[in-house]
MARBA-3410 file (N, C-alpha, C, O; in Angstrom, 1 decimal):
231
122.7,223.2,40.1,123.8,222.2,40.2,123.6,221.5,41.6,123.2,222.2,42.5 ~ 123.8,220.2,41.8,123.3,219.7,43.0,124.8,219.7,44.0,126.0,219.6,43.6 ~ 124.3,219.9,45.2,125.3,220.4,46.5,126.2,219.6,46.3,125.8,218.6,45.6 ~ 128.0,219.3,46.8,128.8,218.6,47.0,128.5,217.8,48.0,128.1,218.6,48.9 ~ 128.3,216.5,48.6,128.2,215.6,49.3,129.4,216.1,50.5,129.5,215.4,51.4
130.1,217.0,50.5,131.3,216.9,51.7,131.3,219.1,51.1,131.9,219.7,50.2 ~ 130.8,219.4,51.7,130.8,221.1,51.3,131.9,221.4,52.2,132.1,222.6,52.0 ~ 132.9,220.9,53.3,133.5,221.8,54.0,135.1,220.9,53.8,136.1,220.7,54.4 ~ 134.6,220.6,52.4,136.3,220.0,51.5,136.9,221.0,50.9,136.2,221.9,50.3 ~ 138.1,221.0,51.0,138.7,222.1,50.6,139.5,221.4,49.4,139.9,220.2,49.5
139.8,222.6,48.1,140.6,221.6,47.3,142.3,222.5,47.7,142.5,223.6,48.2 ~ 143.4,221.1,47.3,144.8,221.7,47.2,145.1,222.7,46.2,144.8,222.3,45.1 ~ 145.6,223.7,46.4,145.8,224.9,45.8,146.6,225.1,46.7,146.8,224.7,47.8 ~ 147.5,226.5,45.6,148.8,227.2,45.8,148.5,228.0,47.2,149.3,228.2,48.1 ~ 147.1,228.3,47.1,146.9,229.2,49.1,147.0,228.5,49.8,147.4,228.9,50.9
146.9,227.3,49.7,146.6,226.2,51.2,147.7,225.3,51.3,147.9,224.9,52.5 ~ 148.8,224.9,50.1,150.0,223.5,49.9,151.2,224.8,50.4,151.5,225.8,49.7 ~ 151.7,224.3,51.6,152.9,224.5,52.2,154.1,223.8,51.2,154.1,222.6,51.0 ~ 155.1,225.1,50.6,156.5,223.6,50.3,157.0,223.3,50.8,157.4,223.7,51.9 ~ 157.4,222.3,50.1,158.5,221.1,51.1,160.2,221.5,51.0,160.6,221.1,49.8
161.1,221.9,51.5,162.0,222.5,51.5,162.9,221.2,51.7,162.7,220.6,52.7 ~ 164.1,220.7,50.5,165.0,219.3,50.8,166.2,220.1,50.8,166.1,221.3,50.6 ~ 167.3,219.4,50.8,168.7,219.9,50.9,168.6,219.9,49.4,167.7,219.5,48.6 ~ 170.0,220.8,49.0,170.0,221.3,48.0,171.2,220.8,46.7,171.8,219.7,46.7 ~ 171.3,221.7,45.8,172.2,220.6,44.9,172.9,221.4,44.2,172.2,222.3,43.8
174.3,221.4,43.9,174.6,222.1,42.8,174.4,223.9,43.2,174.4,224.9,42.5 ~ 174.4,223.7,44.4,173.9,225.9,44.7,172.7,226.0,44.5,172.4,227.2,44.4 ~ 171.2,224.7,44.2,170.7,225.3,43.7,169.2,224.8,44.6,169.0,223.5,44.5 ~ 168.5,225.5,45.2,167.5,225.0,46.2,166.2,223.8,45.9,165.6,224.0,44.9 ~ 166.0,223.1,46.3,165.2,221.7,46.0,163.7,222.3,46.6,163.8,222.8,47.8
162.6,222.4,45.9,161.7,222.5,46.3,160.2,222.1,46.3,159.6,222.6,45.4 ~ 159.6,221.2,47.0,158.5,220.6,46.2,157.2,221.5,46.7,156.9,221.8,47.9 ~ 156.7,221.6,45.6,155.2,222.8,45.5,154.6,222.0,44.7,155.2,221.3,43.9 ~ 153.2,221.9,44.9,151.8,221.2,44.7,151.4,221.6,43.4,150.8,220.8,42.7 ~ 151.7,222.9,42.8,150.8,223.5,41.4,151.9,224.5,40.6,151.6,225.6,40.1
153.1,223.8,40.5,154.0,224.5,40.0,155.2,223.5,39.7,155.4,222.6,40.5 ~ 155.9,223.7,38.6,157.1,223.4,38.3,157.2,222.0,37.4,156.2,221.7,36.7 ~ 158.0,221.5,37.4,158.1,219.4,37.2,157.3,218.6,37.9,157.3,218.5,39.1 ~ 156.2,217.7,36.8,155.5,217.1,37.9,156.2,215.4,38.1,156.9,214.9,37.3 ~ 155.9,215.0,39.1,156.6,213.9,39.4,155.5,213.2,39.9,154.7,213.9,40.6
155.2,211.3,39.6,154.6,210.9,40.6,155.1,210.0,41.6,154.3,209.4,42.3 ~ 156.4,209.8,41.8,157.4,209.2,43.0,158.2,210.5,43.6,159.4,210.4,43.5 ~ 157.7,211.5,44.1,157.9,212.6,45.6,158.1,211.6,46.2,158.1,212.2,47.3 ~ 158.3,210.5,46.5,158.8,210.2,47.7,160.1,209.9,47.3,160.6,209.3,48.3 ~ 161.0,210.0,46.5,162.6,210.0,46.2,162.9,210.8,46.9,163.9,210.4,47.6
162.5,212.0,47.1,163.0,213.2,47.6,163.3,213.1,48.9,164.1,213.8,49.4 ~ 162.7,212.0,49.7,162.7,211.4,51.5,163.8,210.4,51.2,164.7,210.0,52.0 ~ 163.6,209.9,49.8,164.9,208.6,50.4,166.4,208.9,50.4,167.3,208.3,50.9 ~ 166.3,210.3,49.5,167.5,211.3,49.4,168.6,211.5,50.4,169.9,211.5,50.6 ~ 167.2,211.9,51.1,167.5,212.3,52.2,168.3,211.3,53.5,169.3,211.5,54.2
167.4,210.3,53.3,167.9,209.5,54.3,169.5,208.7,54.0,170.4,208.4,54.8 ~ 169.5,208.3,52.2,170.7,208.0,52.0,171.8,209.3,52.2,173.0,209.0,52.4 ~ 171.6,210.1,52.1,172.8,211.6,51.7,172.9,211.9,53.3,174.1,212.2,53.5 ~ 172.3,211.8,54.4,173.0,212.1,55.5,174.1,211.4,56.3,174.9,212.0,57.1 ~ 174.1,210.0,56.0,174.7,209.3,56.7,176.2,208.7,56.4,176.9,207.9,56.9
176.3,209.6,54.8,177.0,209.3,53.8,176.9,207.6,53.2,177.8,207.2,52.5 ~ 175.8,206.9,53.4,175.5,205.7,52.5,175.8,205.3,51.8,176.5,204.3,51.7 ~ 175.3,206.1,50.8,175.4,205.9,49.3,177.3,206.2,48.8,177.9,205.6,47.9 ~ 177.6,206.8,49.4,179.1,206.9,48.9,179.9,205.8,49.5,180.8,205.0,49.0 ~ 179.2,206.0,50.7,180.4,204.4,51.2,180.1,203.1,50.5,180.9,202.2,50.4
178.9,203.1,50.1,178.5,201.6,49.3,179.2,201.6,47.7,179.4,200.5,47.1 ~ 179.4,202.9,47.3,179.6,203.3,46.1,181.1,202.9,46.2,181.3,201.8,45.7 ~ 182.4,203.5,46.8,183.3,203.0,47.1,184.1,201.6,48.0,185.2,201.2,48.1 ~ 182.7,201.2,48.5,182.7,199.5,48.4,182.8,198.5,46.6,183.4,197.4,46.3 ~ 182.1,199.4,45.8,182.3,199.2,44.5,183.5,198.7,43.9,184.1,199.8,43.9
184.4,197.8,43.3,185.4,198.0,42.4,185.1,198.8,41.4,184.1,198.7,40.7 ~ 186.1,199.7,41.2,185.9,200.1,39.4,186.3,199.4,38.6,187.3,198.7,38.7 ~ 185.1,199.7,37.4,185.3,198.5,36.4,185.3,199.3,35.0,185.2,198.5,34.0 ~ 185.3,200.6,34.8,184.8,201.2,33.8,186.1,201.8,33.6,187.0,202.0,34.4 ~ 185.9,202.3,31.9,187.2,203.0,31.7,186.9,204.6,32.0,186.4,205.3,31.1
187.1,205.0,32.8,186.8,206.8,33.3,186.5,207.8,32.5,185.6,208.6,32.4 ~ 187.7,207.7,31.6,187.5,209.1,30.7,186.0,209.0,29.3,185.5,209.9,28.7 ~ 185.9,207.9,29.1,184.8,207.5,28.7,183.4,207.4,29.2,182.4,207.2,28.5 ~ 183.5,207.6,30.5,182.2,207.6,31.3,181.4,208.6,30.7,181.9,209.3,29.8 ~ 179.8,208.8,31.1,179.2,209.5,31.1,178.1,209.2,32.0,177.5,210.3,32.3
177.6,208.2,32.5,176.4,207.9,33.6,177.7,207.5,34.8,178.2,206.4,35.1 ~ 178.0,208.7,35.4,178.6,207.7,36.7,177.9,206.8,37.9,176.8,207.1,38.4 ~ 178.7,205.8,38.2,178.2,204.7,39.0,177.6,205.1,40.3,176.7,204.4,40.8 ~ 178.2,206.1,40.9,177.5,206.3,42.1,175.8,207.1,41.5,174.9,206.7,42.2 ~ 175.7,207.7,40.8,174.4,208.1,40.6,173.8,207.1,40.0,172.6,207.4,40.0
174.1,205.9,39.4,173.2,204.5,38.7,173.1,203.8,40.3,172.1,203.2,40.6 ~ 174.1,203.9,41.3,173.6,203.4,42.3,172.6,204.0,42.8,171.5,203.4,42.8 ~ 172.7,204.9,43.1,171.7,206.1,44.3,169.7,205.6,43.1,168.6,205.4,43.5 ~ 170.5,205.5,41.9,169.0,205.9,41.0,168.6,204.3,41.6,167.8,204.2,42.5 ~ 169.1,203.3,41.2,168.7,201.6,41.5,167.8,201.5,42.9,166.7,201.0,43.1
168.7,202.2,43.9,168.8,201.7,45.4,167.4,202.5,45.2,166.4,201.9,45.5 ~ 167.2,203.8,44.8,165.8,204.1,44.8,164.5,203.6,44.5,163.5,203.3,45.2 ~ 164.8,203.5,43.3,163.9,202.7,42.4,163.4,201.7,43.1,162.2,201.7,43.3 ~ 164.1,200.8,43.4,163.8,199.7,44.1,162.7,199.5,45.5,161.8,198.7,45.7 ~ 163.1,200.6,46.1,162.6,201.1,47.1,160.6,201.5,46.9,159.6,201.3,47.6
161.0,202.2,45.2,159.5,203.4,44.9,158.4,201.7,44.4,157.2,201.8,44.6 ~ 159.1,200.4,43.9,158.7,199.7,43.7,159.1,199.1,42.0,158.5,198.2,41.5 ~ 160.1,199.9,41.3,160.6,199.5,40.7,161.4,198.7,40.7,162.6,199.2,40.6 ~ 161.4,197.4,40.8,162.5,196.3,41.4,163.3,195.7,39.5,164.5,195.6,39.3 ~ 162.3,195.4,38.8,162.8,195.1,37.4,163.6,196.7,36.3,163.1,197.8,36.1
164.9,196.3,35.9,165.7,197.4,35.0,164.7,197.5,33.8,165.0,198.3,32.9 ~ 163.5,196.8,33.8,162.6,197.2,32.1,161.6,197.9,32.5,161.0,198.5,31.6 ~ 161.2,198.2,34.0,160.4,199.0,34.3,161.3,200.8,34.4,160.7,201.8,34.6 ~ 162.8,200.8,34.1,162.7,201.9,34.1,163.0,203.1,33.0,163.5,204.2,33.2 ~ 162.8,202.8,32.1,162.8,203.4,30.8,162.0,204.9,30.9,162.6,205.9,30.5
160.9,204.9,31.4,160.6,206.3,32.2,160.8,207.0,32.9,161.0,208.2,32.6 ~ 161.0,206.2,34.5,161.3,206.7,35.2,162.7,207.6,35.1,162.7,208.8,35.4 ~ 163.4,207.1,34.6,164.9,207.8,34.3,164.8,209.6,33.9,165.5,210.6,34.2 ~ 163.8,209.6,33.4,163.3,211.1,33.2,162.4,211.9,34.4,161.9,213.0,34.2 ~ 162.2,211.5,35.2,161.5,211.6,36.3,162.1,212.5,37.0,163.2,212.2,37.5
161.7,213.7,37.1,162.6,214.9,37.9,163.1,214.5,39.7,164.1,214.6,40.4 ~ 161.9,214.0,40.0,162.2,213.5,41.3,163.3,212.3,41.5,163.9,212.2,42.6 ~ 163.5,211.2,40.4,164.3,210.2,41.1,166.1,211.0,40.2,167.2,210.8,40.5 ~ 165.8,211.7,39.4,167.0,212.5,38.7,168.0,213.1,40.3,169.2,212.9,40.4 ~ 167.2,213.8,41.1,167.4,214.6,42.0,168.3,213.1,43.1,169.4,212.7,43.4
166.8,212.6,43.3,168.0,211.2,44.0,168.9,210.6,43.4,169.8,210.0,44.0 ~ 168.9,210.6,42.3,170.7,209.9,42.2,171.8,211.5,42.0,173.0,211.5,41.6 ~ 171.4,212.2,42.2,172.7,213.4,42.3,172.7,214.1,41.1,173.8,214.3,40.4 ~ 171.5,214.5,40.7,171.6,214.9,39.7,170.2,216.1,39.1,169.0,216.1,39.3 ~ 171.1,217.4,38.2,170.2,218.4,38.6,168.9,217.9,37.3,169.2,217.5,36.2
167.5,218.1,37.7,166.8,217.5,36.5,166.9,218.1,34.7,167.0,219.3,34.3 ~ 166.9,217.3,34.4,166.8,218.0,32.9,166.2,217.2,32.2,166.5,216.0,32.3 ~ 165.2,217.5,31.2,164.2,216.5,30.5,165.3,216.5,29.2,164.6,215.8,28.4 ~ 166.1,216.7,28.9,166.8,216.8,27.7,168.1,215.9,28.1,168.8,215.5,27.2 ~ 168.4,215.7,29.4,169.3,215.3,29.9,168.9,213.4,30.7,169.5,213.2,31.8
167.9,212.3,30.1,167.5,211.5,31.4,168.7,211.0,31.1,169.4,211.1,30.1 ~ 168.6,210.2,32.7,169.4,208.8,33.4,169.8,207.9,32.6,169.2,207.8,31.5 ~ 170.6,207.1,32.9,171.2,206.0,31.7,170.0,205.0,31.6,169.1,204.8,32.4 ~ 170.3,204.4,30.3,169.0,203.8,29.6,169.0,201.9,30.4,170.2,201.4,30.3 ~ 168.3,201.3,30.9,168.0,200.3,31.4,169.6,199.1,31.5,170.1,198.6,32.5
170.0,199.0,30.1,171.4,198.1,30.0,172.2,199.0,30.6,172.7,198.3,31.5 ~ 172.6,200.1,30.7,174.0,200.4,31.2,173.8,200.0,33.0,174.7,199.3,33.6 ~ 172.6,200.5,33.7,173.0,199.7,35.2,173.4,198.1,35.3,174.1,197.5,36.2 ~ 172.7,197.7,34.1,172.4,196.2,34.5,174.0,195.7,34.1,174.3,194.7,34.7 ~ 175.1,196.4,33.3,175.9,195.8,33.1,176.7,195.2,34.2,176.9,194.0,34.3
177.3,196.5,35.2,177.5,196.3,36.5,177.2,195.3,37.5,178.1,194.8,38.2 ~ 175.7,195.0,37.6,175.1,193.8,38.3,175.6,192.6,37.8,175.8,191.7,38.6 ~ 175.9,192.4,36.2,176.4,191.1,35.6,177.7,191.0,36.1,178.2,190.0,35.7 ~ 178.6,191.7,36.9,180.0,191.5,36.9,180.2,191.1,38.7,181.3,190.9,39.3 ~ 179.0,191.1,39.2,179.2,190.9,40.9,179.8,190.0,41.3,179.3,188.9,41.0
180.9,190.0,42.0,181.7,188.7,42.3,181.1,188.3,43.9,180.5,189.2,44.6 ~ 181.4,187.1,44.3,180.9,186.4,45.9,181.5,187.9,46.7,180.9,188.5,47.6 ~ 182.9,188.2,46.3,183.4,189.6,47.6,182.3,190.7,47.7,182.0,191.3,48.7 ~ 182.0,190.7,46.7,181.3,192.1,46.7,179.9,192.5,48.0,179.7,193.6,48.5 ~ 179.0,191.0,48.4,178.1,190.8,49.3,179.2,191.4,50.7,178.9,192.3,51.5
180.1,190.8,50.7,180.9,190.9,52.3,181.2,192.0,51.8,180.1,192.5,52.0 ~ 181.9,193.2,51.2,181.7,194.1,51.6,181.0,195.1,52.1,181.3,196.0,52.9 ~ 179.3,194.9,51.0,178.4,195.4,51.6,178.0,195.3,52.7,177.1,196.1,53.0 ~ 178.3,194.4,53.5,177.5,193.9,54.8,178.7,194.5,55.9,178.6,194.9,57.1 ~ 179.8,194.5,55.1,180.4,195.4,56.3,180.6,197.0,55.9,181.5,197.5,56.5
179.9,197.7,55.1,179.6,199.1,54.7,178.2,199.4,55.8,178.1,200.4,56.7 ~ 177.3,198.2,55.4,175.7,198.4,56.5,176.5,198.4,57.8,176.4,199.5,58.4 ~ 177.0,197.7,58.2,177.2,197.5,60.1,178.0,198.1,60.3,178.1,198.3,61.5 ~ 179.2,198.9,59.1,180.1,199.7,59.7,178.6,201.3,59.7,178.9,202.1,60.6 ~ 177.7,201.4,59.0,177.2,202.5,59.5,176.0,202.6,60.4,175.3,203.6,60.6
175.8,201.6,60.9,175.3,201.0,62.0,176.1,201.4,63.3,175.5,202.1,64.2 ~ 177.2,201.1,63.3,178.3,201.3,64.3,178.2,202.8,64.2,177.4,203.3,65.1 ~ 178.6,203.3,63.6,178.8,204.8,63.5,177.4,205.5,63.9,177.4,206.7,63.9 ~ 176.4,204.9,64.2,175.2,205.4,64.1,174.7,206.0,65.7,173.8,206.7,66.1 ~ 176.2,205.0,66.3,175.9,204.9,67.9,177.2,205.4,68.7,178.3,205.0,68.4
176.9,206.4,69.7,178.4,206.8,70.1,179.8,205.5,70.6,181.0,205.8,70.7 ~ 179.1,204.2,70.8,180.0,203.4,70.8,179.4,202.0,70.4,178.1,201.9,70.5 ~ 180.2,200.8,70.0,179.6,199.6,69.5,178.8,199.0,70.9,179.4,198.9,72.0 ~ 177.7,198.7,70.8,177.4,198.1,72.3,177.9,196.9,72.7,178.1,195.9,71.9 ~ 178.0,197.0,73.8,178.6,196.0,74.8,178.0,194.4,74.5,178.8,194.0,73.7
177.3,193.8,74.6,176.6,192.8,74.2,175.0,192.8,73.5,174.0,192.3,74.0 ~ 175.1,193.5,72.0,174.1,193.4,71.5,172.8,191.9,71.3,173.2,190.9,71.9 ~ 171.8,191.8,70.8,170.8,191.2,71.3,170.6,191.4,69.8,170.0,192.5,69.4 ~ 171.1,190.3,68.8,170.4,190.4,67.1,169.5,189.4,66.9,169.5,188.2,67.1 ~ 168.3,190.3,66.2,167.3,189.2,65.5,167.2,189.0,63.8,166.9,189.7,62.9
167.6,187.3,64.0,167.8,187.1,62.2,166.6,186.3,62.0,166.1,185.4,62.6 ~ 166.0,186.9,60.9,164.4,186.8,60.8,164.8,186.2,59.1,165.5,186.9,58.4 ~ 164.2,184.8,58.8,164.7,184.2,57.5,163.0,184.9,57.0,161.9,184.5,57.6 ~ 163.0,185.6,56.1,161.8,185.9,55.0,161.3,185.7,53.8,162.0,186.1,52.9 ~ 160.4,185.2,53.6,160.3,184.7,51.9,160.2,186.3,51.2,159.7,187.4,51.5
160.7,185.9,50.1,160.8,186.9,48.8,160.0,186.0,47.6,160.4,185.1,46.9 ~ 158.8,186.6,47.9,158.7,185.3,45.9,159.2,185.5,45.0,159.5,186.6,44.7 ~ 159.3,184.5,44.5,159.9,184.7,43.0,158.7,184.4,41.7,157.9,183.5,41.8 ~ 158.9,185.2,40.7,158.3,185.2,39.3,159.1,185.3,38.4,160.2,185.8,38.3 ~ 158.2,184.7,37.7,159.4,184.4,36.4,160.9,183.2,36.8,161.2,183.0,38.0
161.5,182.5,35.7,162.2,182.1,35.5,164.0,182.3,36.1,164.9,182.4,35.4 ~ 164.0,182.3,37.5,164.8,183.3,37.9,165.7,182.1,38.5,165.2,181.0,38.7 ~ 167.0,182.4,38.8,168.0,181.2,38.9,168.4,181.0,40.1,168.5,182.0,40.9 ~ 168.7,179.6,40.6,168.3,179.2,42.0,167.0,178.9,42.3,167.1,178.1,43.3 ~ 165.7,179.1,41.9,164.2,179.2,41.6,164.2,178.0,42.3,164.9,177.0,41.9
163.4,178.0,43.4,162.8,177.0,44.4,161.5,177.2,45.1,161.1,178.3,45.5 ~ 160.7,175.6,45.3,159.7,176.0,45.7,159.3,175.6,47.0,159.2,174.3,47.0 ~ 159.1,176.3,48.2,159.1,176.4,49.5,157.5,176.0,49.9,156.6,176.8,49.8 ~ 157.5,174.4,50.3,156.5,174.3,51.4,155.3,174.8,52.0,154.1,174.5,52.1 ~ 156.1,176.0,52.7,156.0,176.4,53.7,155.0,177.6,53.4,153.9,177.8,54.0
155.6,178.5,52.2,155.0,179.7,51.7,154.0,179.2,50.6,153.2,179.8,50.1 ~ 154.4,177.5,50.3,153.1,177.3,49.5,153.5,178.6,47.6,152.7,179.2,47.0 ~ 154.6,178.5,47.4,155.0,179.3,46.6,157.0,179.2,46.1,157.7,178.7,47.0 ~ 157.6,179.5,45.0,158.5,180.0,44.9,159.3,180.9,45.5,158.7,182.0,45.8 ~ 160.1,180.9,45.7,160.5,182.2,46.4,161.8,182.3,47.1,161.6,181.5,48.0
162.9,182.7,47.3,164.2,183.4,48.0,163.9,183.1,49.5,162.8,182.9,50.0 ~ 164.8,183.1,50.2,164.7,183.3,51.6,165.7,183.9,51.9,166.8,183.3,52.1 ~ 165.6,185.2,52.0,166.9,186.3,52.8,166.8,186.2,53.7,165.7,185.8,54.1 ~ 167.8,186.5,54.5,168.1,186.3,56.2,168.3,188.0,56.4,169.1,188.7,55.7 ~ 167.5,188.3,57.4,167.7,189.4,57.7,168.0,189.7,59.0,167.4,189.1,59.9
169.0,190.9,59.2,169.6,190.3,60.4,169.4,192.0,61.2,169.8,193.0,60.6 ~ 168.5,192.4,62.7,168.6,193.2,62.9,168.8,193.6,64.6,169.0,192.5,65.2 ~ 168.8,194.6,65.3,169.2,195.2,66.3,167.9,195.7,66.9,167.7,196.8,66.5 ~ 167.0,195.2,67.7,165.5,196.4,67.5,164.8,196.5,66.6,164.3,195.5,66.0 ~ 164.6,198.0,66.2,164.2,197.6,64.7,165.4,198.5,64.0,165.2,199.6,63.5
166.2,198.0,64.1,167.7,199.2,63.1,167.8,197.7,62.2,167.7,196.5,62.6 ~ 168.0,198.0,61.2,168.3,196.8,60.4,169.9,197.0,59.9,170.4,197.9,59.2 ~ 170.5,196.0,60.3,172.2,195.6,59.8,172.9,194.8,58.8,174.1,194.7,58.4 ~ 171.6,194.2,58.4,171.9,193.7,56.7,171.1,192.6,56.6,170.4,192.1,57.5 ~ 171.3,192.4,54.8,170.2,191.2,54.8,171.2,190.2,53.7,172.2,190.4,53.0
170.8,189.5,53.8,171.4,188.2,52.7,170.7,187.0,51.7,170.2,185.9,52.1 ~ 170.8,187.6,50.4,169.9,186.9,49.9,170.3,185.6,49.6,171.5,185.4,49.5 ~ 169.3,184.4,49.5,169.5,182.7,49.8,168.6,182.5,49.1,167.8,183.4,48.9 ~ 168.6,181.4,48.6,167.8,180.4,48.0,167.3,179.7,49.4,167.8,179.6,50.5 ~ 166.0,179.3,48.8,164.5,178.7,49.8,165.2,177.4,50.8,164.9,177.1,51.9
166.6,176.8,49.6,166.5,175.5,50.7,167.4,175.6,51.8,167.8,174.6,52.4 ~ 167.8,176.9,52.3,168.6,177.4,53.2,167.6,178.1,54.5,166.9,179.0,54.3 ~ 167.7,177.7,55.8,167.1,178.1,56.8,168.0,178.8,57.7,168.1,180.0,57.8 ~ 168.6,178.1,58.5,169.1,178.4,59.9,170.1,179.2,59.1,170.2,178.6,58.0 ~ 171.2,180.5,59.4,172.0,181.3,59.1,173.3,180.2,59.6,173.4,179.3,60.5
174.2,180.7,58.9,175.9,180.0,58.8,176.8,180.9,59.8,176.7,182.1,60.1 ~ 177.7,179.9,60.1,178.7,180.6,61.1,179.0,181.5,60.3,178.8,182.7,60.6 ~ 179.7,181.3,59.0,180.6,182.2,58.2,179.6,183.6,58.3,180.0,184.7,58.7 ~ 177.9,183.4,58.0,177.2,185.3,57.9,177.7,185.3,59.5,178.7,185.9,59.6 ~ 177.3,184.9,60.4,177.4,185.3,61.8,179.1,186.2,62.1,179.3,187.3,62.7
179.8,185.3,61.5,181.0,186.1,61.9,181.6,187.1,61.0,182.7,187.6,61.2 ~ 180.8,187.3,59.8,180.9,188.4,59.2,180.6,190.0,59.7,181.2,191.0,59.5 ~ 179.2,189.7,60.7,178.9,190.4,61.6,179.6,190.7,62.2,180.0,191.8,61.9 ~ 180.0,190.2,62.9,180.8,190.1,64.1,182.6,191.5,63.9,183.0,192.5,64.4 ~ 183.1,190.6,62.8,184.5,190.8,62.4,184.0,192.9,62.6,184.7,193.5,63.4
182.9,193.5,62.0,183.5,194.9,61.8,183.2,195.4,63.5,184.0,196.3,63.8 ~ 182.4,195.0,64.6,182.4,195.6,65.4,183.8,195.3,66.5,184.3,196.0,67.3 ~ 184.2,194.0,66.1,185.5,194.2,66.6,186.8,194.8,66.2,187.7,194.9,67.0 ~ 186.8,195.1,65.1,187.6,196.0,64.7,187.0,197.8,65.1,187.8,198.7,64.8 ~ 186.0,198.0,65.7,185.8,199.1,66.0,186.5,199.6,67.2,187.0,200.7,67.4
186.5,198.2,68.3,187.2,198.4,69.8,188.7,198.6,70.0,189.2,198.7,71.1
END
């Protein structure tokens, strides 16, 4: 048999893959191991878990939510279709038709608050999307003061005269998508969100259509309103 080109490669095996130890769920310990168990190929849910579940995020954005559902009828609750979306999005699933699999995915199951069960996936593609159809103009302002209210909180006091950079970015657009404009500049279709940050701490973003540039008094003092209510 002719030599391996790299002889002092080692392969991953159960001797050599350290686990990854996450917070836990349910009483019951989260563990990711290399050659054992549920395989997943987005392990990285299990980091974004993390970063939404500490700071309490995901519940304050979830309670930024109106309810709109009749309760006793539930069965996919909202805060876990959020946590699964906000993920997804993140792993690079941005379209509801790409997730028909994922939903069974032990790793993004876990990120939306939920213990895995292949017998048990995530709600099917329409039930998130219904929610997104019902978003009213309030719903933006409260998110943006859910981000800057945990922004605030992030820091033992609101600072004194912060220094924000609002950076307008193209998002292209594909497909048929409404508002759909085409920008000059990017030489393409495409959105222009205003993203508005501190350093590099980011405090929200605002999605626009292309023919919008310089940011409005009204986002500016949207900002503004929750740190003064902090003092």
């Amino acid at each position: 048999m002719p030599r391996a080109l790299n002889s002092k490669a080692t392969a991953l095996t159960g001797d050599n893959a350290e686990p990854l130890h996450f917070s836990g769920i349910e009483s019951k310990a989260v563990v990711a191991q290399f050659y054992r168990g549920r395989l997943s190929t987005d392990a990285g849910a299990l980091l974004l878990r993390e970063l939404g579940e500490a700071p309490g995020l995901l519940t304050a954005l979830d309670l930024a939510i109106p309810v709109s559902r009749w309760l006793p009828i539930v069965v996919h609750d909202r805060r876990a279709m959020l946590a699964r979306r906000i993920t997804a999005i993140a792993l690079g699933y941005e379209d509801l038709n790409d997730h028909q699999t994922p939903r069974r995915d032990p790793a993004l199951q876990l990120a939306a608050g939920k213990v895995p069960d292949p017998q048990m996936p995530m709600a099917s593609p329409p039930t998130p999307c219904r929610p997104e159809n019902r978003v009213d103009r309030k719903l933006p302002i409260r998110i943006t003061d859910v981000l800057v209210g945990q922004f605030i909180a992030a820091h033992r006091g609101p600072p004194e005269s912060p220094i924000l950079d609002l950076d307008a970015t193209d998002d292209r657009i594909h497909g048929r998508q409404g508002r759909r404009l085409f920008r000059g500049y990017y030489d393409h279709h495409c959105s222009l969100p205003l993203d508005v940050f501190r350093g590099d701490e980011l405090l929200t973003a605002h999605l626009r259509p292309s023919d919008i540039d310089a940011p409005t008094s009204p986002q500016l003092s949207r900002l503004a309103q929750p740190a003064r209510n902090q003092r």
